[in-house]
N, C-alpha and C positions, 0 to 999 in steps of 0.2 A: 453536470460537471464536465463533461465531453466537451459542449459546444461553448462553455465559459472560457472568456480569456482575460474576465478580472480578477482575478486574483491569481498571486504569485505564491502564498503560505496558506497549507491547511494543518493547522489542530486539533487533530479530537483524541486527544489524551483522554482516559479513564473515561470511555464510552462505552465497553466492553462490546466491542465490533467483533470479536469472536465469539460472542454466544447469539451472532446473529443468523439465522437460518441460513443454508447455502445458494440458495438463489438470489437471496437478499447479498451476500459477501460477495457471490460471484458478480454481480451488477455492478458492485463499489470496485472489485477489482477491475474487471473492464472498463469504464470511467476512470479511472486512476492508468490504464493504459493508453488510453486512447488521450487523455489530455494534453494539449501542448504548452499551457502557460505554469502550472502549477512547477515549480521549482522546490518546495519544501514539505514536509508532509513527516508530521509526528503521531505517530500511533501509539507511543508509549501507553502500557496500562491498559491494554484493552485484552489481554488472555488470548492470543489468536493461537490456536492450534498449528499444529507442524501440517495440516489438510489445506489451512486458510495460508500458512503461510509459503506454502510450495504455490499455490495457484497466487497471494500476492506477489510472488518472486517472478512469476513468467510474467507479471502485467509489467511488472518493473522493469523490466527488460526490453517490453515494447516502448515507455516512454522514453523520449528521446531529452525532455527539460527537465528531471528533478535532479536535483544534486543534493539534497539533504534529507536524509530518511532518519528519522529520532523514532525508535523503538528499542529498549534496555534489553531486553529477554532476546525478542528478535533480531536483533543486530548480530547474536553473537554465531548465527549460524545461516543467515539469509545471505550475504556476499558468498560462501560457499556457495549454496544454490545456483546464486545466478550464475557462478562458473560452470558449475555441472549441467545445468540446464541445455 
């Protein structure tokens, strides 16, 4: 996902990417910082913890292309983050 530059949207709704171990979440977050074409990215439905979503917030930070982040639970306190960050 790092060095991809075809695609523009990821989806993985109801994947439950928070009950994925932390080296496995930490890898997807890094990837998701480091990418430059990904523009969309929905995580809805996946349970991510306030652990998974403090260390997604700092990747989100570094990417410089997404503008669209769909997570319902998440949403409602991750834009905080990224300012506190």
């Amino acid at each position: 996902m790092v060095k991809n530059r075809l695609f523009s949207s990821l989806r993985l709704e109801w994947n439950q990417l928070g009950s994925m171990d932390s080296p496995a979440f930490t890898s997807f977050c890094d990837a998701i910082g480091k990418n430059k074409s990904l523009i969309e990215l929905d995580l809805r439905n996946n349970d991510i913890s306030h652990v998974g979503g403090t260390e997604l917030a700092a990747a989100l930070k570094r990417n410089a292309t997404l503008r669209i982040l769909g997570n319902e639970w998440f949403e409602k306190w991750i834009f905080h983050d990224l300012v506190v960050l």
